[in-house]
C-alpha positions as CSV (number, residue, x, y, z in Angstrom):
1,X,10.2,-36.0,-2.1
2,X,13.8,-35.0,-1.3
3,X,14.5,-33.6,-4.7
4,X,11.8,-31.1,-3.2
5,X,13.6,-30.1,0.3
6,X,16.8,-29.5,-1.9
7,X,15.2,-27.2,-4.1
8,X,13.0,-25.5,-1.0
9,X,16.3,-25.2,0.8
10,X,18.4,-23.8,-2.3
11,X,15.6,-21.2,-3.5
12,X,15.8,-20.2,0.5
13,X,19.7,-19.9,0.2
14,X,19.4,-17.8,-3.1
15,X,16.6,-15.4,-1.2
16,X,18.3,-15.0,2.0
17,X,22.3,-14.5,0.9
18,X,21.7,-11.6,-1.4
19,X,20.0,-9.8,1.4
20,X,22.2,-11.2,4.7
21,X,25.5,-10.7,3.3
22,X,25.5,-6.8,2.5
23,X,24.3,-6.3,5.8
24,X,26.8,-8.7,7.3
25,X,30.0,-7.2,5.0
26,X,29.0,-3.5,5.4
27,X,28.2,-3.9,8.9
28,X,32.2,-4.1,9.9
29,X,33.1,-1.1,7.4
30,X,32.8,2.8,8.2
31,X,31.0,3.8,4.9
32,X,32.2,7.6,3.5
33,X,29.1,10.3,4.7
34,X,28.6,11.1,1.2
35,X,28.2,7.2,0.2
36,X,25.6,7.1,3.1
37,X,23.9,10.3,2.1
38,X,23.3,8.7,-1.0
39,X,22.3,5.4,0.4
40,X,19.8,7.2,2.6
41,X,18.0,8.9,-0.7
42,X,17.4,5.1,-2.6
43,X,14.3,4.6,-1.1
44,X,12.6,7.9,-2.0
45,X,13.8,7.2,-5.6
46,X,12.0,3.3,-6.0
47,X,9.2,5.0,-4.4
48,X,8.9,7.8,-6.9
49,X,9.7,5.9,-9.7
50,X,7.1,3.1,-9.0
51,X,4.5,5.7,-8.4
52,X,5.4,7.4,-11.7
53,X,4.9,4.0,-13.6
54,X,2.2,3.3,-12.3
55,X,0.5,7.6,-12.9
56,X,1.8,7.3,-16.2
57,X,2.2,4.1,-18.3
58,X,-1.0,3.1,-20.0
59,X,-1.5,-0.1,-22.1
60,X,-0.3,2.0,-25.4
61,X,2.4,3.7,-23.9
62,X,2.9,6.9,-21.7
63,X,0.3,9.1,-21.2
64,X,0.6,12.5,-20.4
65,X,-2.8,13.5,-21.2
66,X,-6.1,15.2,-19.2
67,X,-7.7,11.9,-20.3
68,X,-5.7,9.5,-17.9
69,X,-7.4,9.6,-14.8
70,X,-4.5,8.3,-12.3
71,X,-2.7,11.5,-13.5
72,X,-6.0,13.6,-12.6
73,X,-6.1,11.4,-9.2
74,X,-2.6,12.3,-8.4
75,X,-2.8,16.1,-8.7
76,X,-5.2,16.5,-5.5
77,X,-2.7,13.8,-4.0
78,X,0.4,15.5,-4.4
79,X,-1.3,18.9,-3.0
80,X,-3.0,17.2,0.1
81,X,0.9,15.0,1.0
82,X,2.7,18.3,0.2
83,X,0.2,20.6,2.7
84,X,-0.2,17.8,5.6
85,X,2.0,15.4,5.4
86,X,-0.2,12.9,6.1
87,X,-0.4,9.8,4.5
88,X,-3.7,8.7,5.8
89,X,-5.1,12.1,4.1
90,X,-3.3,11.9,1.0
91,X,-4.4,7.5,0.5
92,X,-7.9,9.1,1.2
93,X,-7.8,11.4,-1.2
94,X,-6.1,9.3,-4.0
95,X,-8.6,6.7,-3.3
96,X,-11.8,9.1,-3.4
97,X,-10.3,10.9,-6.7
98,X,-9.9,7.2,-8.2
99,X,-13.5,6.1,-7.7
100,X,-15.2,9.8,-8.4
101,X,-13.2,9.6,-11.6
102,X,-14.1,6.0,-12.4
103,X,-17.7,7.0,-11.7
104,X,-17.6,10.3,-13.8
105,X,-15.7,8.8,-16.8
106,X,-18.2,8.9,-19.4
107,X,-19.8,12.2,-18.6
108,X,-16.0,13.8,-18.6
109,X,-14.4,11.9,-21.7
């Protein structure tokens, strides 16, 4: 049972010090503006390249195609977050444009 604690206790160590000690060593240091310009832009990158994985790649490979219907479902996304702003409007719309496609998938392909 305390061959279990040790490895709770070191998978906790190997989770938390990756994450506390950047914070903790670039905390005391004045970062250059352009370093933290950069920094500040990461986040919108992930994003964006998570949400194009997951518009694009199919089982077979990438698809660029009228047939893949998350590429469909986006278009009306990105035009709904690009005129409000709004998440809740844009999740709506995704999630609406998911199911009418899903629904509609045999009579369009």
């Amino acid at each position: 049972m305390e061959k279990v604690y040790l490895i709770i206790l070191g998978m906790a160590l190997v989770t938390y010090l990756p994450r506390m000690l950047p914070l903790v060593v670039l905390n005391k240091i004045d970062l250059h503006p352009v370093v933290l310009s950069w920094l500040r832009l990461i986040p919108a990158a992930v994003l964006g390249a998570l949400t194009a994985q997951t518009i694009f790649l199919r089982q077979n490979g990438v698809s660029f195609s009228w047939r893949n219907i998350y590429f469909l479902a986006a278009i009306p996304c990105f035009l709904v977050a690009y005129k409000t702003k709004s998440l809740m409007w844009t999740i709506a719309v995704g999630l609406v444009s998911v199911v009418l496609l899903n629904q509609f998938k045999p009579v369009l392909f």
